[in-house]
C-alpha positions in Angstrom: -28.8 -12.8 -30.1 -30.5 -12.9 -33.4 -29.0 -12.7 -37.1 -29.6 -9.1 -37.6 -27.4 -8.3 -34.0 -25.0 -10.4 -35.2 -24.3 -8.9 -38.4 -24.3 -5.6 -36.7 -22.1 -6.2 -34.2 -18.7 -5.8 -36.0 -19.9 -2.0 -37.5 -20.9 -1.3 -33.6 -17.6 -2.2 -32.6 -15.8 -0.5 -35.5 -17.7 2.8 -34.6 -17.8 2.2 -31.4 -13.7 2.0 -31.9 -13.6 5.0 -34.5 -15.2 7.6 -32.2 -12.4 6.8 -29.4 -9.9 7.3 -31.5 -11.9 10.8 -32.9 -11.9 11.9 -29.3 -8.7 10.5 -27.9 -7.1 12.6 -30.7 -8.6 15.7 -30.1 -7.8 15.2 -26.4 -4.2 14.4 -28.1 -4.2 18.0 -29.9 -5.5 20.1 -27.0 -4.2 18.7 -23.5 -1.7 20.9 -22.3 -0.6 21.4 -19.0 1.4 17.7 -17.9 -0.7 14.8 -16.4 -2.7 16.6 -13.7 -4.2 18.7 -15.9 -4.4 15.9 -18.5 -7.0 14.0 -16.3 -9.3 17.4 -16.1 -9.6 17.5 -19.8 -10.2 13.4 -20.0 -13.3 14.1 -16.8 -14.4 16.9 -19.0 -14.3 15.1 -22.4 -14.9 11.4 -21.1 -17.3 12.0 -18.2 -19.5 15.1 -18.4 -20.1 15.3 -22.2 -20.4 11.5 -22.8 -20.8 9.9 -19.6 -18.6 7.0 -20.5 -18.1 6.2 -16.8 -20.0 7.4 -13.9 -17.9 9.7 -11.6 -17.3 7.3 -8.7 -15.6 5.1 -11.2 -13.8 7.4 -12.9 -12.2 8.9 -9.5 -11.5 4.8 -8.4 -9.6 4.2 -11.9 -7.7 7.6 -11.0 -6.7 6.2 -7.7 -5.5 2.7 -9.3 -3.5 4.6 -11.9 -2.2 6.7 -9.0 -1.0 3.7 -7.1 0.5 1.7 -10.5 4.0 3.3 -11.6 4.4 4.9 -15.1 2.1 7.8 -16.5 -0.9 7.9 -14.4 -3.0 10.0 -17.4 -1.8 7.8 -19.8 -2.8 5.2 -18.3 -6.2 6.9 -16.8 -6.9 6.8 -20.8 -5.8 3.5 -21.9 -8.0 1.7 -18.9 -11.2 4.2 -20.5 -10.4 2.4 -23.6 -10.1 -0.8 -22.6 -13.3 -0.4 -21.0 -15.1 0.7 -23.6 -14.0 -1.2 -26.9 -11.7 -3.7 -24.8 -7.5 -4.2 -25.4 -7.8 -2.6 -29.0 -9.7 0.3 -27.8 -7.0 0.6 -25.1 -4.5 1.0 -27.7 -6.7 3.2 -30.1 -7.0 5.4 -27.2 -3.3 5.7 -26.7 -2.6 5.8 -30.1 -4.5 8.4 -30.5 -3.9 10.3 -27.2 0.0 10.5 -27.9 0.5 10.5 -31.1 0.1 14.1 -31.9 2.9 14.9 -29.6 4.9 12.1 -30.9 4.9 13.7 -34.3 5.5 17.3 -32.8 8.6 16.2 -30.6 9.8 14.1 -33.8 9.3 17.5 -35.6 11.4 19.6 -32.9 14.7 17.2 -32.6 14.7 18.0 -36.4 13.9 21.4 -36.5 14.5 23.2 -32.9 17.5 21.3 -31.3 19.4 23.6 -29.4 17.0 26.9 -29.4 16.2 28.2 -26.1 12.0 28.1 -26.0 11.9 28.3 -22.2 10.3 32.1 -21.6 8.3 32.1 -25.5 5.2 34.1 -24.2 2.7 31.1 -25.4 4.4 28.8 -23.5 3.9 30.7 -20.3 0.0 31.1 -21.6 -0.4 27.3 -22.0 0.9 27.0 -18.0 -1.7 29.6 -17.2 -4.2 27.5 -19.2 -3.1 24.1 -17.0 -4.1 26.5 -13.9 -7.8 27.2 -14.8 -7.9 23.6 -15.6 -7.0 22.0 -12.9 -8.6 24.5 -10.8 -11.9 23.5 -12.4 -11.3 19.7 -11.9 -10.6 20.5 -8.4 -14.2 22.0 -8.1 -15.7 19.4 -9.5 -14.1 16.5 -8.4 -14.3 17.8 -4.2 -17.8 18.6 -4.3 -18.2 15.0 -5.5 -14.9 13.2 -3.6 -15.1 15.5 -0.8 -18.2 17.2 0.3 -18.1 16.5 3.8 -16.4 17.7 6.4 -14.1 14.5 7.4 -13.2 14.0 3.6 -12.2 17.7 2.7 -10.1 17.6 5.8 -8.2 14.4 4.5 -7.5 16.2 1.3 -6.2 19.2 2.7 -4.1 17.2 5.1 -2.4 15.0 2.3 -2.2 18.3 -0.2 -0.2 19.6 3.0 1.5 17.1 3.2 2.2 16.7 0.1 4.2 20.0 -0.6 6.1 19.3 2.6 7.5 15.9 1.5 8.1 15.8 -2.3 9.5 12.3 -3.5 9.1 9.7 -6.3 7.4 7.7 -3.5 5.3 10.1 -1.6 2.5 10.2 -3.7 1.6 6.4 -3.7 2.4 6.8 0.1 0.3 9.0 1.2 -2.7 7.5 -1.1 -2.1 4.3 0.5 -2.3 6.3 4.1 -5.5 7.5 2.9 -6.9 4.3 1.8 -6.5 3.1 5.3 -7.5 5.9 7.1 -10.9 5.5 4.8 -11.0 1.7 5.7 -10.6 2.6 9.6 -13.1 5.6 9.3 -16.0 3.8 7.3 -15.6 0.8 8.7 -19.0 1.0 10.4 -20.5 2.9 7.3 -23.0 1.6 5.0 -21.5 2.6 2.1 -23.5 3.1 -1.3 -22.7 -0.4 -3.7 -19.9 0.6 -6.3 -21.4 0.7 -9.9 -19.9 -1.9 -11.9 -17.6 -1.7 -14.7 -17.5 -3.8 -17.9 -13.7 -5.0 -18.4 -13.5 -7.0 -21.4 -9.9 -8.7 -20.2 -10.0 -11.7 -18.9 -7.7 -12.8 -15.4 -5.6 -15.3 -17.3 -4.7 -12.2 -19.9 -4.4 -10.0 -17.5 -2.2 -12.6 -15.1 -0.1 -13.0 -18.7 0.3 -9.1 -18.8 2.1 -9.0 -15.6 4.3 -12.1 -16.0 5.6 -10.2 -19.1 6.0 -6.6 -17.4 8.1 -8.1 -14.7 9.8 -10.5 -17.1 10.8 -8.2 -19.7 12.5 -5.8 -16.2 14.1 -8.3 -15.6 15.8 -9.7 -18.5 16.3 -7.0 -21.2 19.7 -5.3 -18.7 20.6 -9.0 -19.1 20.0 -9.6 -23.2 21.0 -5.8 -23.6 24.7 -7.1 -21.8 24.9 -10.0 -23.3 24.5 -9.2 -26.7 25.7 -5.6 -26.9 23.4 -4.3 -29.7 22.1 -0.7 -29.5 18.4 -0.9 -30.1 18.4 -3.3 -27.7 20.2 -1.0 -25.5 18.1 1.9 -26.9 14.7 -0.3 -25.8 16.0 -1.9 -22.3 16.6 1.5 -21.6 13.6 3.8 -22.2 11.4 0.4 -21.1 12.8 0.4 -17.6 12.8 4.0 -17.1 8.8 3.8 -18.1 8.5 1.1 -15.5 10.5 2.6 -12.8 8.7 6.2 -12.5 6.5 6.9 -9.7 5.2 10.4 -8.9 4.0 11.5 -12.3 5.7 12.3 -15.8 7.9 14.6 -14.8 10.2 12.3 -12.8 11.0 10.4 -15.7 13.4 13.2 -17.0 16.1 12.8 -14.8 15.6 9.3 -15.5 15.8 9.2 -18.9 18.8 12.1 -18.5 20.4 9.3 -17.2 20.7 6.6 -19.5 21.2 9.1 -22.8 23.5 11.3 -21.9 26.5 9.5 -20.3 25.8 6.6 -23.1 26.1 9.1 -25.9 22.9 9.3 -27.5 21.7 12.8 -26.9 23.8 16.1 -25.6 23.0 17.5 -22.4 22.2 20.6 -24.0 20.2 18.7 -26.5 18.5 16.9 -24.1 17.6 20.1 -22.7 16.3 21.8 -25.5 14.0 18.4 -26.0 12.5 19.6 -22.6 11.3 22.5 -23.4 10.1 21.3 -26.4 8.0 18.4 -24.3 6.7 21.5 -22.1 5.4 23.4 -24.9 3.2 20.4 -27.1 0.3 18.4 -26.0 0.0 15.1 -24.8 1.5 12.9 -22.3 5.2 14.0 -21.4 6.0 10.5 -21.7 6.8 11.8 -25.3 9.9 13.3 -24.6 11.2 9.5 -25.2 10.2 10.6 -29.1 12.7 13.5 -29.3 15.4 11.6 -27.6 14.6 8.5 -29.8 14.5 10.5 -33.2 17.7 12.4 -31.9 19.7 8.9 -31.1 18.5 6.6 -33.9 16.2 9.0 -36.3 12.3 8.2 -36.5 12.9 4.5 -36.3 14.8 5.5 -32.7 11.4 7.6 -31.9 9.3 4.9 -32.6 11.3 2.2 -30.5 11.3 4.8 -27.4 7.7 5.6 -27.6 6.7 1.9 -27.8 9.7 1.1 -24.6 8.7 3.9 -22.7 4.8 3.3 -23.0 4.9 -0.6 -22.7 5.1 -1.1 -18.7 2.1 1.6 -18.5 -0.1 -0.6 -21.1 0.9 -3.9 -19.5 0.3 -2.7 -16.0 -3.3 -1.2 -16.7 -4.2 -4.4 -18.4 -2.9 -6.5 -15.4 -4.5 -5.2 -12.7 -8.0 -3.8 -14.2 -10.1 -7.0 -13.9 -8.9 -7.7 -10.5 -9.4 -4.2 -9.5 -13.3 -4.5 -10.9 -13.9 -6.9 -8.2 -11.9 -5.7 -5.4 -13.9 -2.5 -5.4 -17.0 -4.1 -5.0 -16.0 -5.6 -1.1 -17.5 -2.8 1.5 -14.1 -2.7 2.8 -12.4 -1.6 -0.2 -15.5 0.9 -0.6 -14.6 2.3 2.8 -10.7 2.7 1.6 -11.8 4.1 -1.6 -13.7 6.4 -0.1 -10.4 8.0 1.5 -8.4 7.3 -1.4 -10.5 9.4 -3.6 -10.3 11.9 -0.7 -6.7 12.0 -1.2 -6.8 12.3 -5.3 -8.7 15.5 -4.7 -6.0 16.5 -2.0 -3.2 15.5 -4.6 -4.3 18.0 -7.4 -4.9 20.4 -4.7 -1.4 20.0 -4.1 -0.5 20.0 -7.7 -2.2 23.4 -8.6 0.3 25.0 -6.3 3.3 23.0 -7.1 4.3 23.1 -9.9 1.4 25.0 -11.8 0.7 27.9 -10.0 4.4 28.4 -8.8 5.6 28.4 -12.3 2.5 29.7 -13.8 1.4 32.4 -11.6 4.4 35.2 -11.1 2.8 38.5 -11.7 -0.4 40.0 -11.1 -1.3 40.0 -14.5 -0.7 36.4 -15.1 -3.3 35.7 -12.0 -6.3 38.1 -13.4 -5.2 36.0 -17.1 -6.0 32.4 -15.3 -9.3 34.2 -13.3 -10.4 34.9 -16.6 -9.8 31.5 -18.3 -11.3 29.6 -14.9 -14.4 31.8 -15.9 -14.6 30.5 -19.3 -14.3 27.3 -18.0 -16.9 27.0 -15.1 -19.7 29.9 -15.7 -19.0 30.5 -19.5 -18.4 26.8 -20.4 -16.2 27.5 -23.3 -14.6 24.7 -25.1 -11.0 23.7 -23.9 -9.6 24.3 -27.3 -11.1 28.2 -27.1 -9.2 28.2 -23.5 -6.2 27.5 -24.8 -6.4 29.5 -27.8 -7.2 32.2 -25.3 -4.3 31.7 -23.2 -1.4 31.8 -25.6 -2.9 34.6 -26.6 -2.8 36.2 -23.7 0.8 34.7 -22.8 2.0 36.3 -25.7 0.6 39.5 -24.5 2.1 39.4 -21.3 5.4 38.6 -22.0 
């Protein structure tokens, strides 16, 4: 490397640094729809306009956040980070991912506690809106994950079964059935050599990261006892509830219900009301933790929740993505990727009917409303942020 890279190193990295945080913001102000939708607006934003990662990788860092417990778009985001501007673009990119609905859920245990926002007519256009959108990444993902005939039938079997058997646990399950149905399947296939993908974390790091994720499970119930202060309390709490989710955001909430209510912090009806609020912004619904923060302890409370109930996700992501950039090299692992990314497609599948189009889709009106945005989306290729404008819009007009 000569003088002249040298010197130009640090501005690459600084811009390099600065346009993640641009776009993770943006993503930040107009992801709506929970985390299955989330990860259509990162493959839109991420992938097809800026071709960060190829799409093989992208689906096998959807399957490792699938497997890993904690926000699985979240997540999805901080590993595209990470990958492209190392730990601190990992953190710009969740930084700037969540903090609009931070602010917005900070805003509403001020402003909104106790109003009833459940059946507001934009609310029901912004589910509408998570419909198109994970109707599109469903097209585009199978016809890539699943275009022949043994693969689409794995996804529809594990979308099946996955509306039959609906537990914390039967998500990671069933992708792990899938990875070894792909490794028993493909075993005899010569399977196309994995691109590679630049992880700038080191194993000892990453081998850190995980000593402190299980550490800090394991002794903040016992410091939080021992010592009987509330942020303490107030972090142990919202930290192990972040580490202890699998299935997706939502199952966090009777989680965090919990360890607030019967301890004090928030009201049930509060608590409540903060759910609809969580519903209606942006963002990772990993947020809620804001609202219940700001409405125990104020904004310092917010900001202690946020940083609790993200942690495990961060530490987790950074643990395992170096060792998962070799494992997926092995022809074995290929072959059980193969199923696995089989079974992510089968998983939104699964996810566009419950809970999106099931709470989404109850009139005939509602249906020709998400036909119309799915058409703006695939054959008009409108921006998300016209989408969404156009579905409150016409949530407001049908309610």
């Amino acid at each position: 490397m000569d003088a002249n890279s040298e010197e130009n190193l640090p501005h690459g990295k600084m811009k390099a640094l600065m346009e993640l945080f641009l776009v993770s913001t943006k993503l930040g102000l107009t992801s709506f729809g929970g985390p299955i939708a989330h990860l259509g607006y990162f493959h839109n934003e991420y992938i097809r306009k800026r071709r960060w990662m190829d799409e093989r990788s992208y689906a096998d860092l959807v399957a490792l956040c699938q497997f890993l417990p904690g926000p699985a778009s979240s997540q999805v985001g901080i590993g595209i980070g990470m990958i492209r501007a190392g730990l601190l673009g990992g953190l710009i990119a969740w930084l700037g991912f969540t903090l609009p609905s931070v602010i917005a859920l900070i805003w509403f245990a001020f402003l909104l506690q106790g109003f009833d926002i459940g059946n507001a007519g934009w609310i029901h256009g912004l589910k509408i809106v998570a419909v198109a959108i994970v109707a599109q990444a469903i097209l585009g993902m199978g016809q890539k994950l699943a275009p022949d005939k043994k693969r689409a039938t794995l996804a529809i079997a594990v979308a099946s079964v996955s509306l039959m058997w609906q537990t914390a646990f039967s998500q990671v399950l069933l992708i792990a059935a899938a990875g070894l149905i792909g490794l028993w399947v493909y075993r005899r296939t010569t399977v196309q050599e994995a691109p590679g993908i630049p992880v700038p974390v080191n194993r000892t790091f990453a081998v850190l990261c995980l000593i402190v994720f299980f550490g800090l499970l394991a002794a903040l119930p016992l410091l939080s006892q021992a010592f009987a202060n509330g942020w303490l309390s107030l972090f142990d709490s919202f930290y192990r509830s972040g580490a202890l989710v699998f299935g997706g955001g939502h199952v966090v909430l009777p989680l965090l219900e919990r360890e607030v209510v019967p301890a004090g912090w928030v009201g049930k009806e509060d608590f409540l009301a903060g759910y609809g609020a969580a519903q209606a912004v942006p963002g990772p619904l990993f947020t809620f933790a804001a609202y219940l923060g700001a409405m125990a302890k104020g904004v310092p409370g917010a900001i202690v929740a946020t940083i609790a109930v993200f942690l495990p996700a961060f530490l987790l992501i950074a643990g395992a993505l170096p060792f998962w950039n070799s494992l997926r090299k092995s022809p074995r692992v290929q072959g059980a990727l193969i199923g696995i990314n089989a079974a992510v497609v089968g998983i939104l599948l699964a996810a566009l009917y419950d809970p999106l189009w099931t709470t989404a889709i109850v009139a005939p009106a509602d249906f020709a409303l998400a036909s119309i945005l799915f058409v703006m989306l695939v054959f008009w290729k409108s921006p998300p942020w016209i989408v969404v404008i156009a579905g409150i819009a016409g949530g407001m007009l049908l309610v």
